[in-house]
C-alpha positions in Angstrom: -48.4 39.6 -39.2 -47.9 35.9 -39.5 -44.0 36.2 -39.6 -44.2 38.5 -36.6 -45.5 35.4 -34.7 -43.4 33.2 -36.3 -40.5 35.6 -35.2 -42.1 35.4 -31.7 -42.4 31.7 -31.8 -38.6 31.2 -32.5 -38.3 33.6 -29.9 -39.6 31.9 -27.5 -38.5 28.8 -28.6 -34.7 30.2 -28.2 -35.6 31.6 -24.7 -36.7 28.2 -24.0 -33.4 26.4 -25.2 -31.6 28.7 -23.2 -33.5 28.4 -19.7 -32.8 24.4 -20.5 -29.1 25.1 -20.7 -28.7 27.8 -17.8 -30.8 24.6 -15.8 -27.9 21.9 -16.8 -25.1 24.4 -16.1 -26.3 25.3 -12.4 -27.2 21.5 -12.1 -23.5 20.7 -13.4 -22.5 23.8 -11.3 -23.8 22.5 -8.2 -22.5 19.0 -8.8 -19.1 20.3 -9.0 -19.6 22.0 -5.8 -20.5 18.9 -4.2 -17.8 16.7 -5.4 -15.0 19.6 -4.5 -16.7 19.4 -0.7 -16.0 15.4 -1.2 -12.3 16.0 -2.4 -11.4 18.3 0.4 -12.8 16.7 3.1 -10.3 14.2 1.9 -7.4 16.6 2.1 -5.8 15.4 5.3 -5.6 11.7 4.0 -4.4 12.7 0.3 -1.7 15.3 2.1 -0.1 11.9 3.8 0.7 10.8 0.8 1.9 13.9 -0.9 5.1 15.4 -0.7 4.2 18.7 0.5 4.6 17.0 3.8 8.7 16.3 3.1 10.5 17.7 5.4 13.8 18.1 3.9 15.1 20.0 7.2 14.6 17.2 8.8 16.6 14.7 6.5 18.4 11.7 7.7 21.2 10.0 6.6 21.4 6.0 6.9 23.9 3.5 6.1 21.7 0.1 6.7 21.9 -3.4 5.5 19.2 -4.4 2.9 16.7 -6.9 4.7 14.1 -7.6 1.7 13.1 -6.1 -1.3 9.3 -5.8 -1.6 8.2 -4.7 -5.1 4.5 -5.6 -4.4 2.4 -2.5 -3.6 1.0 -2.5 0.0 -2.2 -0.8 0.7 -1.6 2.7 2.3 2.1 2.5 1.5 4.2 5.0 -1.0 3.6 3.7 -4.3 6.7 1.7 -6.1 9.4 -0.2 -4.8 10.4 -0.8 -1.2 13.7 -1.5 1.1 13.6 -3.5 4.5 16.8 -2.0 5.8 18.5 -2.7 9.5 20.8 -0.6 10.6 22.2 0.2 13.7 20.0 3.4 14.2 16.9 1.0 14.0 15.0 -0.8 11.2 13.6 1.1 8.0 11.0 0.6 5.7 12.5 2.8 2.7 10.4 3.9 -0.2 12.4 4.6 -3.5 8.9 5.0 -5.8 8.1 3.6 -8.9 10.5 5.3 -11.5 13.9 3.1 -10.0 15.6 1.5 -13.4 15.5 -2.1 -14.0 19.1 -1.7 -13.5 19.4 0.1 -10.3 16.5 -3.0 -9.0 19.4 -5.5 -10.2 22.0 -4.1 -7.9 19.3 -4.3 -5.2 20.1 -7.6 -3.2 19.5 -8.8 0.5 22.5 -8.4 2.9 24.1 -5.7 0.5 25.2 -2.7 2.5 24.1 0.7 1.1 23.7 4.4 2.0 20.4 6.3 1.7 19.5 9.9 2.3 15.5 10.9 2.7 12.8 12.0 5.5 11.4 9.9 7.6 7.6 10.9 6.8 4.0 8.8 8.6 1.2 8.0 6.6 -1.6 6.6 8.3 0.3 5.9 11.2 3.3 3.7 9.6 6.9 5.7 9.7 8.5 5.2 6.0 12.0 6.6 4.9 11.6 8.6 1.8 14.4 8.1 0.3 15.9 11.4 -1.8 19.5 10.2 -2.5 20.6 6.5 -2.5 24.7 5.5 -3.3 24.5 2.0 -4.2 28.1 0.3 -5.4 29.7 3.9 -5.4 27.1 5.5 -7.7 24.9 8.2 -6.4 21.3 7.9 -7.6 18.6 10.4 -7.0 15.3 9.8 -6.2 13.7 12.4 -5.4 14.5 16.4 -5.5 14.9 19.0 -3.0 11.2 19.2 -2.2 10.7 15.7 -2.0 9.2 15.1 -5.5 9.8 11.5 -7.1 12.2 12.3 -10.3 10.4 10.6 -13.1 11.4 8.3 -16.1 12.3 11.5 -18.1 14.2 13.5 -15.5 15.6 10.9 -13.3 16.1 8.7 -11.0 19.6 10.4 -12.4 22.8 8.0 -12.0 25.3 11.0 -10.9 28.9 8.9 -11.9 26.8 8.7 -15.7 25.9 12.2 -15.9 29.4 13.5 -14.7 30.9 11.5 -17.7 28.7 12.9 -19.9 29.2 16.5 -18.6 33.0 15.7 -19.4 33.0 15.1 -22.9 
């Protein structure tokens, strides 16, 4: 009899253990819930910043005049480095991203004339160029793709005069 109500004791004990943990998992259960209700009532604010808002239909082609170079990040702006361009379609404020090479930001210089292809997209009501394709001293470089999605360190910002040498050997 006495290991009958030890079995029961352990028993017990387990049911016990497990009631605790069922408790945290709908706690950390409801929590989750509550955070995911935070994160998407945030939607419309993150979606400015995202590129499932390019618009590559709507793409624009612009030979401009580089104003300034601004490589400190501005609140609410596209992350990474930024063109002041003038040209005579109007003045730009073209985003290029963080992944441009250290060589591609050395060509970069004010009063240089260059040609950059991208999507005029507003995030909290400021009108940015996202700039896709940029030919800078003859060389194509690409920024972003198709979608609109910044090329990173490993797949880009590609130098299209490089890679067609390379393709040739």
């Amino acid at each position: 009899m006495p290991q009958s109500l030890g079995t029961l004791e352990v028993r017990s004990s387990c049911s016990q253990i497990l009631s605790k943990i069922l408790l945290t998992g709908a706690c950390l259960a409801i929590s989750f819930a509550a955070s995911a209700t935070s994160i998407a009532q945030d939607v419309p604010s993150l979606h400015e910043n995202s590129v499932l808002a390019y618009r590559a239909d709507q793409e624009i082609r612009v030979t401009a005049s580089i104003q300034q170079i601004v490589t400190k990040r501005i609140e609410n702006s596209p992350a990474g480095l930024h063109l002041m361009l003038a040209s005579p379609q109007g003045a730009y404020d073209a985003s290029l991203g963080p992944n441009i090479s250290s060589e591609v930001k050395r060509s970069l210089t004010a009063g240089k004339s260059i040609e950059v292809t991208g999507a005029i997209e507003t995030v909290r009501g400021q009108s940015y160029l996202l700039v896709r394709e940029l030919m800078l001293d003859g060389k194509l470089i690409v920024v972003r793709n198709e979608k609109g999605f910044l090329l990173n360190a490993r797949n880009g910002p590609r130098n299209y005069e490089s890679a067609a040498k390379e393709g040739a050997r």
